[in-house]
DRENFI-994534 format. One record per atom (N, C-alpha, C): residue number from 1; x, y, z; residue in one letter. Coordinates in pm, 1 decimal, padded with zeros to 6 digits. Example, Ala and Ser with C-alpha at 12.3 -4.5 7.8 and 13.67 -1.06 7.14 Angstrom:
residues 2
   n        X        Y        Z res
   1  01319.0 -00569.0  00780.0   A
   1  01230.0 -00450.0  00780.0   A
   1  01320.0 -00330.0  00780.0   A
   2  01285.0 -00225.0  00708.0   S
   2  01367.0 -00106.0  00714.0   S
   2  01290.0  00003.0  00787.0   S
END
This chain:
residues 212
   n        X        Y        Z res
   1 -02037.0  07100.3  01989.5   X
   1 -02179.9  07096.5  01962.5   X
   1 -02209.4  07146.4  01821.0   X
   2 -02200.1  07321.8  01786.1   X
   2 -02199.7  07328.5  01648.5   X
   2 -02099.9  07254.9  01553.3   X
   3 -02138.2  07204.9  01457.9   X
   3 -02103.9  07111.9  01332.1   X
   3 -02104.4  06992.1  01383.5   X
   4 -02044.2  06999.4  01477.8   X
   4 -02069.4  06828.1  01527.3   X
   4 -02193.4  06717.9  01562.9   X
   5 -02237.6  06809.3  01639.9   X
   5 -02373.5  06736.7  01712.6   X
   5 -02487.3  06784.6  01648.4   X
   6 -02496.8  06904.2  01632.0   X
   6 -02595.8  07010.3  01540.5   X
   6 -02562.1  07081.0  01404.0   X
   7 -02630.2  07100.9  01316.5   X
   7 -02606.2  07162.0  01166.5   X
   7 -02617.3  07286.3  01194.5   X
   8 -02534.4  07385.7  01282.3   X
   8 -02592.9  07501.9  01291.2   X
   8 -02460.1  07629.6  01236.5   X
   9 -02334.1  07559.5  01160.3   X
   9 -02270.7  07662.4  01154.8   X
   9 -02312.0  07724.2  00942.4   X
  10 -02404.1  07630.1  00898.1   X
  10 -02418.2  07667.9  00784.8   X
  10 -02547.0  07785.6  00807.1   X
  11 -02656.5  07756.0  00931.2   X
  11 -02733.6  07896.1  00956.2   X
  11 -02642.0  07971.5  00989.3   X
  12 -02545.1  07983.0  01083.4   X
  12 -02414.9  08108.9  01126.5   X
  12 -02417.4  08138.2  01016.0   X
  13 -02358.1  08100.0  00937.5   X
  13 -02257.1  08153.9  00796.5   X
  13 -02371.1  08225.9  00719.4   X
  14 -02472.2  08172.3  00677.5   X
  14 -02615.9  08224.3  00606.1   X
  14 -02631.9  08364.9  00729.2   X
  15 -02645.5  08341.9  00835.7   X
  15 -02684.9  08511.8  00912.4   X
  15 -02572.4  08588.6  00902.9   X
  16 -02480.3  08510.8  00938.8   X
  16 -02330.1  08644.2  00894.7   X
  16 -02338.5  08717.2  00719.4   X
  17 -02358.0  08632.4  00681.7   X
  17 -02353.4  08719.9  00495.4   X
  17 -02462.1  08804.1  00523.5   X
  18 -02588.2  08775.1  00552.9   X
  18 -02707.0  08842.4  00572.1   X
  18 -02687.3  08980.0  00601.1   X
  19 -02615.2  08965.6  00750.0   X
  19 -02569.2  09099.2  00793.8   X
  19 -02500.5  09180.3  00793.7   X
  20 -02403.8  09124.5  00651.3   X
  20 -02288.8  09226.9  00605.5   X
  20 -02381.2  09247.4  00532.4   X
  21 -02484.0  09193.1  00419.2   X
  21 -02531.9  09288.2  00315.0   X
  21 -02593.8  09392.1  00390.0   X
  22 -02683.5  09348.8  00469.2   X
  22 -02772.3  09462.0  00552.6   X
  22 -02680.9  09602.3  00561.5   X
  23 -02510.6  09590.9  00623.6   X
  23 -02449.1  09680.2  00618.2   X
  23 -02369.8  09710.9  00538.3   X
  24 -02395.3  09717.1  00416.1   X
  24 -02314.9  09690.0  00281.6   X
  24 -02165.1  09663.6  00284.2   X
  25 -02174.9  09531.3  00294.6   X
  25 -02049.7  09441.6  00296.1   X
  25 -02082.8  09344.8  00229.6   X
  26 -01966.8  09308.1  00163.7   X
  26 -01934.3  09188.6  00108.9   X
  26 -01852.5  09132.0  00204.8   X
  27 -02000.2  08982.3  00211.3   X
  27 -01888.9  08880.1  00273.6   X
  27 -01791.7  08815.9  00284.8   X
  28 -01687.5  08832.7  00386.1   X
  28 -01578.6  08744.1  00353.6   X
  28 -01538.5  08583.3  00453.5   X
  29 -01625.3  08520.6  00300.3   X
  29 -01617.0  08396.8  00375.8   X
  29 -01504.2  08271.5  00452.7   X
  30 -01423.3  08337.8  00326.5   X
  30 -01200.1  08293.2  00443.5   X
  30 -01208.4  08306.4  00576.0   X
  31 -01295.0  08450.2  00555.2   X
  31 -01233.6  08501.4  00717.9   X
  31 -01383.5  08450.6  00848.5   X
  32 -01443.4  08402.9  00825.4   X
  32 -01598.7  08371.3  00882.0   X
  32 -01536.6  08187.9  00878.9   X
  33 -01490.1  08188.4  00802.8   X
  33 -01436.7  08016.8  00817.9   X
  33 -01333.9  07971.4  00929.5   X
  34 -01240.1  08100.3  00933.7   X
  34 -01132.2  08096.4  01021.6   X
  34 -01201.4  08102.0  01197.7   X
  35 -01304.1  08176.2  01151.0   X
  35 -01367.3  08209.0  01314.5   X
  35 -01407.3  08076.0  01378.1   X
  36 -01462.9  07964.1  01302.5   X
  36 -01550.2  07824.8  01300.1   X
  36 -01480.2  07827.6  01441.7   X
  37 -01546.1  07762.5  01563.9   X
  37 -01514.4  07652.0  01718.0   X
  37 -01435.2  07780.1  01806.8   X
  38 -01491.6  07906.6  01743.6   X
  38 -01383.1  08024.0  01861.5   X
  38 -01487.0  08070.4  01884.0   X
  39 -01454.2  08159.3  01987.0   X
  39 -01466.1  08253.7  02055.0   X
  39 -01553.9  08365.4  02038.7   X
  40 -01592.1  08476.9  02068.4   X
  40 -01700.0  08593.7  02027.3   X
  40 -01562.6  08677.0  01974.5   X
  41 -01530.2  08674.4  02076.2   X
  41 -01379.2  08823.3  02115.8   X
  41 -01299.3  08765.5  01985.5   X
  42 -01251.5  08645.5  01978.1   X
  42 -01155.5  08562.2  01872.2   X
  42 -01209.1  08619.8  01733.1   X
  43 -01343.1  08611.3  01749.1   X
  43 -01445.1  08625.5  01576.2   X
  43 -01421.9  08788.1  01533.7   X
  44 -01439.2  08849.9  01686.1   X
  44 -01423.1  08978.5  01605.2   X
  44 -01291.3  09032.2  01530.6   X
  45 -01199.4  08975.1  01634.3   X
  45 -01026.4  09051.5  01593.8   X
  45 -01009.7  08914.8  01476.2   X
  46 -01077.4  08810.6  01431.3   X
  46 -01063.6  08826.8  01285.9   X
  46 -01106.5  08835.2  01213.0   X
  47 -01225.9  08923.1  01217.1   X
  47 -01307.0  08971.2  01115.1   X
  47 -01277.0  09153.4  01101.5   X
  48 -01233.3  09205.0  01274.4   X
  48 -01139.9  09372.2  01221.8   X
  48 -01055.7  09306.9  01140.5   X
  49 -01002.8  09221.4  01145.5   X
  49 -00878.0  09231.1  01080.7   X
  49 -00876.6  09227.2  00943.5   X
  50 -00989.7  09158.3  00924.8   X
  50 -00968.3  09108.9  00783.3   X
  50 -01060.3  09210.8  00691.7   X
  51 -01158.5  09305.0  00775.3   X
  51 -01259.2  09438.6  00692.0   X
  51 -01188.3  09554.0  00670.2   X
  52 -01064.9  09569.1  00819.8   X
  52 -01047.7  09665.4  00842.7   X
  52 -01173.0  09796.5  00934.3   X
  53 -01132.1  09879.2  00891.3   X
  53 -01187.6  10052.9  00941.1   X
  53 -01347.0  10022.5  00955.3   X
  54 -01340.4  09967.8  00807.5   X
  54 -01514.4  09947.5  00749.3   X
  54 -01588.3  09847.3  00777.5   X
  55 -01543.2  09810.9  00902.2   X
  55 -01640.8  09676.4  00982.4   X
  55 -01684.6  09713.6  01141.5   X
  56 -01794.8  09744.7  01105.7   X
  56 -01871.1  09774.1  01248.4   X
  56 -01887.9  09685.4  01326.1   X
  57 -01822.2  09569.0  01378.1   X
  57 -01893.3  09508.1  01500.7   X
  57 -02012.0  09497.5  01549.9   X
  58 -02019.4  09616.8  01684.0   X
  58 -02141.3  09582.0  01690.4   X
  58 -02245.3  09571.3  01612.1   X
  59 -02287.8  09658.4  01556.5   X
  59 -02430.5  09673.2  01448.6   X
  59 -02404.2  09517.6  01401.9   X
  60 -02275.7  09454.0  01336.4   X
  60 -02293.5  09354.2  01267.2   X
  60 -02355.9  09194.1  01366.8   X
  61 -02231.9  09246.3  01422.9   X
  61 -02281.4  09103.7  01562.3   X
  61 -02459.9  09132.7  01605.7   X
  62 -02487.9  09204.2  01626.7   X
  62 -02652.7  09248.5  01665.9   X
  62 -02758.6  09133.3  01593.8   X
  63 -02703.1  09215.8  01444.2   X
  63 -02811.3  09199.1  01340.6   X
  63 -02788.2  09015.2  01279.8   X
  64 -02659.0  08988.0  01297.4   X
  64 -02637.5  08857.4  01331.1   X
  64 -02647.8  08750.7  01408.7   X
  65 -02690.4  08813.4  01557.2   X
  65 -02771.1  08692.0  01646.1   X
  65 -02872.2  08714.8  01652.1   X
  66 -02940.4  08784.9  01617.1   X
  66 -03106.6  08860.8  01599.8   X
  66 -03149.3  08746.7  01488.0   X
  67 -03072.2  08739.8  01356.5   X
  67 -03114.7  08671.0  01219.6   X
  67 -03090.9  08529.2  01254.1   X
  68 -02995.8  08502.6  01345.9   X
  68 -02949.3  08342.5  01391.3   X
  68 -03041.8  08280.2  01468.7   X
  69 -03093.1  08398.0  01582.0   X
  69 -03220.2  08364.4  01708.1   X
  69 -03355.8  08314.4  01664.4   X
  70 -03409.9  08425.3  01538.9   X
  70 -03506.2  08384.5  01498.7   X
  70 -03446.8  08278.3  01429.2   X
  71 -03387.5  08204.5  01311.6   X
  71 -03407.8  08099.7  01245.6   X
  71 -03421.7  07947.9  01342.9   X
  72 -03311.8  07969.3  01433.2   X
  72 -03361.1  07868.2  01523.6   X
  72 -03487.9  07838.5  01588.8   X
  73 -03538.5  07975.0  01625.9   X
  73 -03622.3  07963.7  01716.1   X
  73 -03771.3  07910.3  01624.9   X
  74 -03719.7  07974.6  01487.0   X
  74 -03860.4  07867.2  01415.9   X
  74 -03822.3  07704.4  01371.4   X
  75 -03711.9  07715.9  01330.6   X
  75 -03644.0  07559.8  01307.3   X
  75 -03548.0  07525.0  01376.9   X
  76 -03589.3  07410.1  01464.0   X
  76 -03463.2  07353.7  01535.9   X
  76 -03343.1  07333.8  01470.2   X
  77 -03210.1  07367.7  01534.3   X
  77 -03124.2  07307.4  01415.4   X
  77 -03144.1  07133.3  01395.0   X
  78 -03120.8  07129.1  01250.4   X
  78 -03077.9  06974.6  01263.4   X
  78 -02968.1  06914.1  01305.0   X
  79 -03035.0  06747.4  01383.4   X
  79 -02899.1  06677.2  01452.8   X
  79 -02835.6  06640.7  01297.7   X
  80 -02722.4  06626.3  01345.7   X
  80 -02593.3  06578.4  01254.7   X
  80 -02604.1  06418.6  01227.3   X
  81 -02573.6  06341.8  01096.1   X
  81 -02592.4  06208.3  01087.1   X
  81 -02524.6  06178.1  01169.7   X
  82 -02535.2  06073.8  01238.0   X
  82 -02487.1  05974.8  01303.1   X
  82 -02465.6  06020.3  01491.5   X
  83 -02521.2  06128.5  01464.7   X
  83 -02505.6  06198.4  01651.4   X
  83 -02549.2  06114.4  01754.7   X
  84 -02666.5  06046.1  01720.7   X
  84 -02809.6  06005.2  01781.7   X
  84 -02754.9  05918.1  01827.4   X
  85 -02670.9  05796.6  01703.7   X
  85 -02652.8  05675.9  01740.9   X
  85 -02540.4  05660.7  01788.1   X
  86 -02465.4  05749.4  01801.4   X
  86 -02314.6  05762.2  01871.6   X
  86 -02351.5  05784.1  02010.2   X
  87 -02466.7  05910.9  02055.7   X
  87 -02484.5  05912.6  02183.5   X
  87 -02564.6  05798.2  02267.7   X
  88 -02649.8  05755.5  02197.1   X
  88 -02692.4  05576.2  02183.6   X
  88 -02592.6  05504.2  02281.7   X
  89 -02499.5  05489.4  02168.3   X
  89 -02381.5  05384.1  02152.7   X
  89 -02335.0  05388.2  02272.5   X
  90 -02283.4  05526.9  02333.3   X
  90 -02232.3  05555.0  02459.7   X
  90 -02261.5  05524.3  02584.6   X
  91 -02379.7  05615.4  02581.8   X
  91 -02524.8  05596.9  02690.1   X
  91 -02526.7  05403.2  02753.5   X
  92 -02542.6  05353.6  02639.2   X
  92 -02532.0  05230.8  02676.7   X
  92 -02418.6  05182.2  02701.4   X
  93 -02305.0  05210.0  02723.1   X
  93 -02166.4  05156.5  02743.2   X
  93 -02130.4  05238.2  02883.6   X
  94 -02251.6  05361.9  02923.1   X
  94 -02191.6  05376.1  03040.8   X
  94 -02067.6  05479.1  03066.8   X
  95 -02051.8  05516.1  02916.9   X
  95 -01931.6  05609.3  02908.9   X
  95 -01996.8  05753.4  02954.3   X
  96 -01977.6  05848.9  03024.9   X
  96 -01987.9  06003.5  03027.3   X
  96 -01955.2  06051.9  02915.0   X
  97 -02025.8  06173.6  02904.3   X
  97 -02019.0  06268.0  02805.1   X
  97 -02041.8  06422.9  02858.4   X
  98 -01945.2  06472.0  02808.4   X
  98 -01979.5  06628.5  02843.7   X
  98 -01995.2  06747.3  02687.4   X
  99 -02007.5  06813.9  02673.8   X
  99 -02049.7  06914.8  02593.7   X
  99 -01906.7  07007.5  02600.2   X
 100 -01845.7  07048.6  02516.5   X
 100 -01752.0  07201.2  02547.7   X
 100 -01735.6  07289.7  02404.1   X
 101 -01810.3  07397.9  02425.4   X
 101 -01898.3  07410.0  02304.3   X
 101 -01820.6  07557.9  02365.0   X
 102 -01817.8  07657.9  02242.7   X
 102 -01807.0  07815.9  02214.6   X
 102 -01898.9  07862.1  02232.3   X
 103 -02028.0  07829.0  02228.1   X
 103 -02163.1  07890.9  02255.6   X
 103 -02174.7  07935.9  02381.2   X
 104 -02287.0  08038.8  02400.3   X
 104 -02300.9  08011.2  02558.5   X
 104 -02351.6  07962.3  02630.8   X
 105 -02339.9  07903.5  02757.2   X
 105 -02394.3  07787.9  02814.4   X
 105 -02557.1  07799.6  02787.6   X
 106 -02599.4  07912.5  02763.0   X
 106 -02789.6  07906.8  02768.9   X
 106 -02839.2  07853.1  02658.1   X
 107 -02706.1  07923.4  02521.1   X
 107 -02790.9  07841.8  02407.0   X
 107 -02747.7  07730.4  02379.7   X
 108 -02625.1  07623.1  02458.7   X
 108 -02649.9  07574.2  02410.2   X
 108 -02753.0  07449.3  02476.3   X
 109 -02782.5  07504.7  02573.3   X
 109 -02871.8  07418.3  02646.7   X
 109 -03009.9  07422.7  02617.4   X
 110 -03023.7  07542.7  02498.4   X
 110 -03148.9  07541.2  02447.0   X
 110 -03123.9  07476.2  02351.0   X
 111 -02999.1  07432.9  02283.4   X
 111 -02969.7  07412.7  02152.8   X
 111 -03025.0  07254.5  02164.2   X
 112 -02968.2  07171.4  02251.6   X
 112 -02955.9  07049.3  02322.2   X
 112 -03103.5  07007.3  02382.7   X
 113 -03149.8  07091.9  02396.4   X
 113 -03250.8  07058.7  02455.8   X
 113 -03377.9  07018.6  02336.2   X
 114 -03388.2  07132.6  02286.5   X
 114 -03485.4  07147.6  02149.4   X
 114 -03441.9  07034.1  02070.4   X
 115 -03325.7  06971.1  02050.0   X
 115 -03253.7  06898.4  01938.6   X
 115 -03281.8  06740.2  02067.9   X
 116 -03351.2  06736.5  02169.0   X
 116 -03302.6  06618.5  02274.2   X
 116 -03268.9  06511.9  02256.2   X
 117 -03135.2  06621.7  02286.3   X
 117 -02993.0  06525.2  02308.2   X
 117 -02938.5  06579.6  02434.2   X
 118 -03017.0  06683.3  02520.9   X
 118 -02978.3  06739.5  02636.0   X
 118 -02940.2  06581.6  02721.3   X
 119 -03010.8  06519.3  02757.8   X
 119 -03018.9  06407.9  02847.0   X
 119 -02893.8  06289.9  02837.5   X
 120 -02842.9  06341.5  02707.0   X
 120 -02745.0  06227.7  02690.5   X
 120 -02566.8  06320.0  02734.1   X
 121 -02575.3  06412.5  02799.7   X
 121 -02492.2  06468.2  02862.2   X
 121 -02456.4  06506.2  02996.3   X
 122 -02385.8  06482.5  03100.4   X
 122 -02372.6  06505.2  03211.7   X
 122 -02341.4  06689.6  03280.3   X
 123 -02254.3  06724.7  03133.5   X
 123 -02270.6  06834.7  03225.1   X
 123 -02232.9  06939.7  03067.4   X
 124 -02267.6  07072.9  03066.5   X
 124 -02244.1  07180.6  02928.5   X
 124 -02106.6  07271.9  02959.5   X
 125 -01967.6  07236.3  02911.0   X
 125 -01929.1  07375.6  02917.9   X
 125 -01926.2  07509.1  02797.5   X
 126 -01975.8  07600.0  02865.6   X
 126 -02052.8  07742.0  02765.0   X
 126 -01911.3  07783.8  02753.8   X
 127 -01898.0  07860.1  02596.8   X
 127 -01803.5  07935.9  02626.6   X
 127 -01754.0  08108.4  02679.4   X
 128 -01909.1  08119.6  02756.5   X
 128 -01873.6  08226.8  02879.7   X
 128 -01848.1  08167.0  03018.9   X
 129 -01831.0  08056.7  03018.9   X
 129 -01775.1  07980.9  03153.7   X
 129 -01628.0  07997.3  03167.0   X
 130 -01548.9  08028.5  03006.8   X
 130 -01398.2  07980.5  03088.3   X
 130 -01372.6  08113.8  03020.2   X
 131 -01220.6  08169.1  03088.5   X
 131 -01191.4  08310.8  03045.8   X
 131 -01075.3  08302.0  02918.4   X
 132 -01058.4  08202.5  02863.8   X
 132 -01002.7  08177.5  02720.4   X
 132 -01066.7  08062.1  02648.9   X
 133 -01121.6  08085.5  02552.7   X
 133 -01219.7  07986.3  02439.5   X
 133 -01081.6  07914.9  02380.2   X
 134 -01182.2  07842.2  02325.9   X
 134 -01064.4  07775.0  02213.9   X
 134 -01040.6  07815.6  02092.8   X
 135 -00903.8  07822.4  02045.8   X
 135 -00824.3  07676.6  02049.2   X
 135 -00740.9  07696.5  02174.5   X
 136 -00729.3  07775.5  02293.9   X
 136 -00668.8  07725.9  02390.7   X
 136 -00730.0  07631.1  02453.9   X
 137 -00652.9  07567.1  02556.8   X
 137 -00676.7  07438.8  02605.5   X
 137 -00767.5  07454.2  02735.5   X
 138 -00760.8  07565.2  02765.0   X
 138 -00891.3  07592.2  02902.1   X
 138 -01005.1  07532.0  02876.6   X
 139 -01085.1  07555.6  02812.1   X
 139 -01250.8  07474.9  02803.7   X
 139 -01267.6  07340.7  02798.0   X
 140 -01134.2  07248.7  02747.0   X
 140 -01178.8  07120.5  02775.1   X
 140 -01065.4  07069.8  02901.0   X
 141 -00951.2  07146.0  02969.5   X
 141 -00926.2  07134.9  03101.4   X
 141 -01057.6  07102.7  03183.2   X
 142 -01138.0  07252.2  03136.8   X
 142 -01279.1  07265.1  03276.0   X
 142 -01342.3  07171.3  03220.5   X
 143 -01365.3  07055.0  03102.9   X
 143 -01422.2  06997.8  03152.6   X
 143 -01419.6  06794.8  03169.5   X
 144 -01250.3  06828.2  03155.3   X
 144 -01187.8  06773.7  03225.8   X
 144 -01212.3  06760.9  03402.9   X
 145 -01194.4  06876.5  03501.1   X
 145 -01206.9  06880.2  03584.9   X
 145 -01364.8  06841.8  03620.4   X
 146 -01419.3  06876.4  03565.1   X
 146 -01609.3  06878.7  03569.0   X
 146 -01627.8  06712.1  03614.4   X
 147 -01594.3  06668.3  03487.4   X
 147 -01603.4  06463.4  03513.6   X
 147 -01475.6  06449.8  03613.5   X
 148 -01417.1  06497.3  03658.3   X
 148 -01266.9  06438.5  03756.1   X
 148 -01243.2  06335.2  03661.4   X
 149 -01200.5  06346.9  03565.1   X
 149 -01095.8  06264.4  03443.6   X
 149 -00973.6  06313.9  03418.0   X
 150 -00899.3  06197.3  03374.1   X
 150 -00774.7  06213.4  03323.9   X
 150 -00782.0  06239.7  03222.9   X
 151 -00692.8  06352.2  03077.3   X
 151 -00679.9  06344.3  02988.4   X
 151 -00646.2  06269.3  02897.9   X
 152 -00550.7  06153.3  02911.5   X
 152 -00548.6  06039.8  02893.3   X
 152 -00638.7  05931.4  02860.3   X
 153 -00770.3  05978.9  02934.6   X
 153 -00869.6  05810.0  02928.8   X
 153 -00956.8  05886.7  02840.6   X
 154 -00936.1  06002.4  02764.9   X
 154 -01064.9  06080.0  02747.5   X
 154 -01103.1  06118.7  02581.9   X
 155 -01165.6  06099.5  02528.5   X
 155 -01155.5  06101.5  02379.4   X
 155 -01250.1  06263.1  02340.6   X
 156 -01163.3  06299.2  02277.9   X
 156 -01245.5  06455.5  02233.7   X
 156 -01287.8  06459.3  02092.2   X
 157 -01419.3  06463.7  02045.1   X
 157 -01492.0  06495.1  01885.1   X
 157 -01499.3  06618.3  01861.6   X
 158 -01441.2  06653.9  01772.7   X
 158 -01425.6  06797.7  01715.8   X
 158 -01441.7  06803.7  01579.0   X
 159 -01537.3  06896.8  01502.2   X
 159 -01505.2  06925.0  01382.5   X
 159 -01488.4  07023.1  01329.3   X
 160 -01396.5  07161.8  01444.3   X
 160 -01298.6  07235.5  01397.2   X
 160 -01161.3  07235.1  01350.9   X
 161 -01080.4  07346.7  01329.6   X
 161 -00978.3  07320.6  01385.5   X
 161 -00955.4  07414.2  01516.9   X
 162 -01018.3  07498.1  01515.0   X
 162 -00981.3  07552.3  01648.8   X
 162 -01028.2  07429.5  01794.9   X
 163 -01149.6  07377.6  01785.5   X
 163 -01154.9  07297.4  01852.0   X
 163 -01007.4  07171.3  01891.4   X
 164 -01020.8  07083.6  01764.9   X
 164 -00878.2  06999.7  01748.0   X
 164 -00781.7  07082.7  01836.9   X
 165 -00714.1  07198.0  01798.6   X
 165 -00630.6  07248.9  01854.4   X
 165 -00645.8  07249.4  02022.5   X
 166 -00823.9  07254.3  02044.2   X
 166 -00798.4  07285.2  02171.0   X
 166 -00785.4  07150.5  02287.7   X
 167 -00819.7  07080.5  02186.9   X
 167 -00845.6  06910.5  02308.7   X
 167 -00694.6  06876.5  02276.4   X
 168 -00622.4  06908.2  02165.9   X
 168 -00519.2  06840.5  02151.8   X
 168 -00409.0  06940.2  02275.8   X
 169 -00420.0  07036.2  02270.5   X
 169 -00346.5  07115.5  02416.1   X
 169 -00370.0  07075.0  02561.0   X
 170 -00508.2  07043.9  02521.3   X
 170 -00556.8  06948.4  02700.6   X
 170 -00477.6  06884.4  02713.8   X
 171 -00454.9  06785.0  02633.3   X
 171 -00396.8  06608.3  02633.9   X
 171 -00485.4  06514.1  02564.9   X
 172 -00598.0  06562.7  02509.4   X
 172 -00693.0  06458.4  02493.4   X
 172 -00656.7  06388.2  02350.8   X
 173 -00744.0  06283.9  02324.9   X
 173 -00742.7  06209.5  02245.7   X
 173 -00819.9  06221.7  02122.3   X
 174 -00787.5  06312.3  02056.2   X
 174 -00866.4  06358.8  01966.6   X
 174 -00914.5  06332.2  01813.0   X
 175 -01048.0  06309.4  01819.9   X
 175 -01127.4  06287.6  01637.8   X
 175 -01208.3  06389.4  01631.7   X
 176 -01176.2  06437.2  01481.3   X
 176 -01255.7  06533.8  01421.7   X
 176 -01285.6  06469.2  01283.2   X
 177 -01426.3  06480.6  01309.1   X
 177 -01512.2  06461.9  01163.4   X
 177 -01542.6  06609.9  01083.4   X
 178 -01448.6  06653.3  01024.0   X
 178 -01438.6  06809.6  00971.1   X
 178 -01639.0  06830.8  00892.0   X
 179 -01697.2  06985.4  00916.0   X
 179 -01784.3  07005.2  00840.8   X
 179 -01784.8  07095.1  00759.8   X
 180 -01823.5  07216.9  00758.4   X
 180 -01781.2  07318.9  00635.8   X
 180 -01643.6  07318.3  00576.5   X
 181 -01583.4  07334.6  00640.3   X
 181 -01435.3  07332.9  00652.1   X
 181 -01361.1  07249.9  00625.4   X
 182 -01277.7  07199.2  00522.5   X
 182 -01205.7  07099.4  00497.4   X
 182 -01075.0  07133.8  00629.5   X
 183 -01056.3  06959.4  00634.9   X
 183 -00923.2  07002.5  00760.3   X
 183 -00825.0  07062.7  00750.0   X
 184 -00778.9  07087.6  00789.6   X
 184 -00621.2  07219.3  00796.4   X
 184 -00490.9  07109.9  00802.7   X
 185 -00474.9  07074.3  00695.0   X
 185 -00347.1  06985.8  00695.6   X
 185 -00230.1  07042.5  00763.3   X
 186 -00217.2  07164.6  00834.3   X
 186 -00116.1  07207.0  00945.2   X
 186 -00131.3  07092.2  01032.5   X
 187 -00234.2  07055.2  01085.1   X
 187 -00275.1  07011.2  01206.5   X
 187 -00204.1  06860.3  01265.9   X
 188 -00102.4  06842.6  01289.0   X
 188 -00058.6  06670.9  01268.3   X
 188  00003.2  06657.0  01353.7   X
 189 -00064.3  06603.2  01397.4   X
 189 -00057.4  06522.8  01563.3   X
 189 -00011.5  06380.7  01529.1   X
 190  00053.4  06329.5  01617.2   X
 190 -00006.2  06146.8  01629.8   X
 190 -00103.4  06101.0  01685.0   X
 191 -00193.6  06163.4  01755.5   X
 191 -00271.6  06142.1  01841.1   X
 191 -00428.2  06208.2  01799.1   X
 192 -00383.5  06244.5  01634.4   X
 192 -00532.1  06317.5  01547.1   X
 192 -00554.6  06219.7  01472.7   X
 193 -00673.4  06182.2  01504.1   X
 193 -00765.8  06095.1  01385.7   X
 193 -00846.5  06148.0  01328.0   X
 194 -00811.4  06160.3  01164.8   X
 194 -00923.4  06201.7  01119.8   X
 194 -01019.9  06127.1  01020.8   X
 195 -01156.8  06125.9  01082.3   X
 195 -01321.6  06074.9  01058.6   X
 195 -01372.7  06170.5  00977.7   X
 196 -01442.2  06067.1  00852.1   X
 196 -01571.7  06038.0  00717.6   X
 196 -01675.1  06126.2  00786.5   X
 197 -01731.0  06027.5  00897.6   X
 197 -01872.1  06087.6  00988.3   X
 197 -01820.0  05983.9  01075.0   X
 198 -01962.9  06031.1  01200.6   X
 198 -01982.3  06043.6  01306.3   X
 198 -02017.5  05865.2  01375.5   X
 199 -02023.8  05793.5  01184.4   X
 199 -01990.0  05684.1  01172.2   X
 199 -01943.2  05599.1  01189.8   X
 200 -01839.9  05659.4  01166.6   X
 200 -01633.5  05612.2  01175.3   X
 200 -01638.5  05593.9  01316.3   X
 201 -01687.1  05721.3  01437.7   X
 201 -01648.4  05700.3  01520.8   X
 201 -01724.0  05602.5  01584.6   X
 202 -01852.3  05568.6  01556.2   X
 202 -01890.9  05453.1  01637.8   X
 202 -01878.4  05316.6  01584.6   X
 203 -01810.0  05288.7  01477.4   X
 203 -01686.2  05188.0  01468.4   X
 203 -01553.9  05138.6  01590.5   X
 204 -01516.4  05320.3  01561.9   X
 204 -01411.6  05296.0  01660.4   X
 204 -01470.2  05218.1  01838.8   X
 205 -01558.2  05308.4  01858.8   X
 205 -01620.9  05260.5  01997.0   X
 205 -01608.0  05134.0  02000.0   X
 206 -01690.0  05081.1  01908.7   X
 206 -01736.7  04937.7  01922.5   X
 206 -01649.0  04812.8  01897.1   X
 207 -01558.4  04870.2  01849.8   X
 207 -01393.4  04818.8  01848.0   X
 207 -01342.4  04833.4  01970.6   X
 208 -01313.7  04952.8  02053.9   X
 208 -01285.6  04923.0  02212.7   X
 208 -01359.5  04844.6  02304.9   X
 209 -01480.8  04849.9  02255.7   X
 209 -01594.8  04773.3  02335.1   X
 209 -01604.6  04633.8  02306.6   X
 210 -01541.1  04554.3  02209.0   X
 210 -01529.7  04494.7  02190.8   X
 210 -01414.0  04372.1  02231.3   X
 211 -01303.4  04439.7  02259.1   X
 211 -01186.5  04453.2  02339.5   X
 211 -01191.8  04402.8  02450.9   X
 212 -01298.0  04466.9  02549.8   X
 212 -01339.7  04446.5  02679.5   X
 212 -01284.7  04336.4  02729.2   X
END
């Protein structure tokens, strides 16, 4: 959902600096980049890691979903080019779609909702639903199991790398249209495609659909 479907990890990144100055820190944006498609628990042990002694957590996390809550809550995030017409594209082909997002299931169902694109999804997995975020492969297992799909028939959009990492551990079939983040040329799969925009991928669709 964030970077992909919604523009919301460049507000993250804008409230995270915010709230290191608040606690006189200099931001470190390496390490706020590395966090991108993880976890809460994941974000913190690499952001101790990377402040050390002199990184308060809580106070920081606080003053960081406090500064994130309000910006949303006055501006929706914006949808991502080409989201609309990809979920379009789908919707009409009949294909399912599920959500498996790091967020937690409330925001992002506020996220989805406010942005409506809620309707073009069958079901949200939050990432306080599964007891390991990604890049392990649990969150898109569950929602794997959610649709009763095979990993195999199932195509995963990601524009992390922790995400990538995590559909590619499922089994899934994975495209990432990278956003802040240029891709992590570690990452090389045979089974990783990597997408311009959100574009590319409804090319690809319409190339299987075409097939038919």
């Amino acid at each position: 959902m964030d970077g992909l479907l919604l523009d919301t990890e460049r507000i993250h990144l804008q409230c995270f600096s915010d709230s290191c100055r608040m606690h006189d820190l200099v931001p470190d944006i390496q390490a706020i980049h590395a966090c991108i498609g993880t976890t809460w628990q994941r974000t913190r042990e690499i952001l101790e890691d990377a402040y050390g002694g002199a990184f308060r957590w809580d106070s920081v996390r606080a003053e960081w979903q406090k500064l994130y809550h309000q910006r949303v809550k006055e501006s929706p995030a914006p949808v991502k080019t080409g989201a609309l017409g990809l979920l379009l594209m789908l919707s009409d082909l009949c294909i399912p779609c599920i959500v498996i997002t790091s967020s937690s299931h409330a925001d992002a169902i506020s996220h989805l909702s406010r942005a409506n694109l809620a309707e073009y999804f069958v079901d949200v997995v939050g990432g306080d639903q599964v007891k390991t975020g990604k890049p392990h492969p649990e969150p898109y297992l569950e929602g794997l199991r959610r649709l009763k799909a095979n990993a195999t028939n199932c195509w995963a959009l990601e524009d992390s790398k922790n995400g990538v990492l995590s559909a590619l551990a499922a089994g899934l079939q994975v495209f990432q249209v990278p956003d802040i983040v240029p891709p992590d040329e570690r990452v090389e799969e045979t089974n990783y495609t990597l997408c311009k925009s959100l574009y590319d991928v409804m090319d690809l669709v319409q190339g299987i659909d075409d097939e038919r």
